[in-house]
Structures are given as C-alpha cells and as structure tokens.
C-alpha positions in Angstrom: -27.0 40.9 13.2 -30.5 39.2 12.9 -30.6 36.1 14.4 -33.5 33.7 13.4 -34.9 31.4 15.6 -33.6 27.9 15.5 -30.5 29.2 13.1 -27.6 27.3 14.4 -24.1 28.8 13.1 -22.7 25.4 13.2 -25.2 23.7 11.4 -24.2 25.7 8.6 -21.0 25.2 8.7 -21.3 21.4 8.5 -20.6 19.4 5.6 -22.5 16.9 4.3 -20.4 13.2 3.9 -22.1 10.1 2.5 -21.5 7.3 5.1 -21.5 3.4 3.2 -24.8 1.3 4.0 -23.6 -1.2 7.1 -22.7 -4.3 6.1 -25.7 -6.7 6.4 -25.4 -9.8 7.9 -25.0 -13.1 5.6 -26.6 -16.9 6.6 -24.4 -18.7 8.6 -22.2 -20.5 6.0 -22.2 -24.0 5.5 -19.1 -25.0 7.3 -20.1 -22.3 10.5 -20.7 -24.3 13.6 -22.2 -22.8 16.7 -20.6 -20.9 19.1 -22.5 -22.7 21.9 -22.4 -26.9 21.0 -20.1 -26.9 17.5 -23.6 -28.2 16.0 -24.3 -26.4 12.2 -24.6 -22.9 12.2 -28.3 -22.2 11.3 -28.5 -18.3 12.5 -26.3 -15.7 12.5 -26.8 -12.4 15.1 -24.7 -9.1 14.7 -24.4 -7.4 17.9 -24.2 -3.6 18.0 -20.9 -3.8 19.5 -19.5 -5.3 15.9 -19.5 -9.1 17.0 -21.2 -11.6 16.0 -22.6 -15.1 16.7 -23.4 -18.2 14.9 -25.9 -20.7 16.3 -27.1 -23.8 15.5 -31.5 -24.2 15.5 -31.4 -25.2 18.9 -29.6 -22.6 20.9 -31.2 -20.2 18.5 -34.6 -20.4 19.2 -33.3 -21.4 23.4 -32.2 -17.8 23.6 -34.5 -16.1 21.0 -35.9 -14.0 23.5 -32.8 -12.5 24.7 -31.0 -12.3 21.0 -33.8 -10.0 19.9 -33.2 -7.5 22.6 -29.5 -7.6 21.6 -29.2 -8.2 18.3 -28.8 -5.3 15.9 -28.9 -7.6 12.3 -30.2 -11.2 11.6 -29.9 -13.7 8.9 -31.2 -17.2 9.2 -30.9 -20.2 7.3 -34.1 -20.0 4.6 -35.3 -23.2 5.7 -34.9 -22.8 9.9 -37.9 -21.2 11.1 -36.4 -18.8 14.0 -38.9 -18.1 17.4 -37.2 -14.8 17.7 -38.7 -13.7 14.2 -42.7 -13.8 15.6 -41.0 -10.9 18.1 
C-alpha cells in the first residue's frame, strides 16, 4: 500500500454536513430592560456559553471593556453609541 504524506484515512471517510449560520443577535427590544438597574435595554451581548445580556446605555458602556473580551455577538440600539465598539 502507498501511503502519501499527509493522507489521513479518516479524513476520507468523513462526510461533509452543512451546519445553519448561528443565530445573530437582535437589538434589545423595546420592552427589554437591563439586567443590571431594570432601565431600557439599549445593548444586547451573546455570550459564547449561549446566554445573553441586555443592558441599558449606562451599564453598557460601564462594563464595555470587559463585554468585549466576553462577548461573542453584539447588537446595539442604532441610535446608542457603545464604548466597546472603538475596541
């Protein structure tokens, strides 16, 4: 048997699947209030474990610096300017 270099056996026995798009996170919703003060949700963060968190402008741009480094999907209200976007 010739074996080429960098033929893997199990590579060719894989299969090929198409795997949906992730859902992408939406704006905060009108009636979403923060999860921090109940004030109106202005930014919405999905977290790689599946969460997510709604927060108002506030809290938002208070904990920008750490919600970058943990968030895996954003979606702001078009007219709130988020700090954690100039990251």
């Amino acid at each position: 048997m010739d074996l080429i270099i960098g033929d893997d056996q199990r590579r060719k026995a894989m299969t090929q699947t198409l795997t949906p798009p992730p859902d992408t996170a939406a704006i905060p919703a009108a009636d979403e209030r923060c999860d921090r003060c109940n004030a109106a949700g202005k930014l919405r963060v999905k977290l790689a474990g599946g969460g997510e968190l709604v927060f108002c402008g506030h809290h938002a741009n208070k904990y920008a610096e750490d919600l970058v480094k943990i968030a895996v999907e954003v979606a702001a209200d078009p007219e709130f300017t988020w700090r954690g976007s100039e990251n």
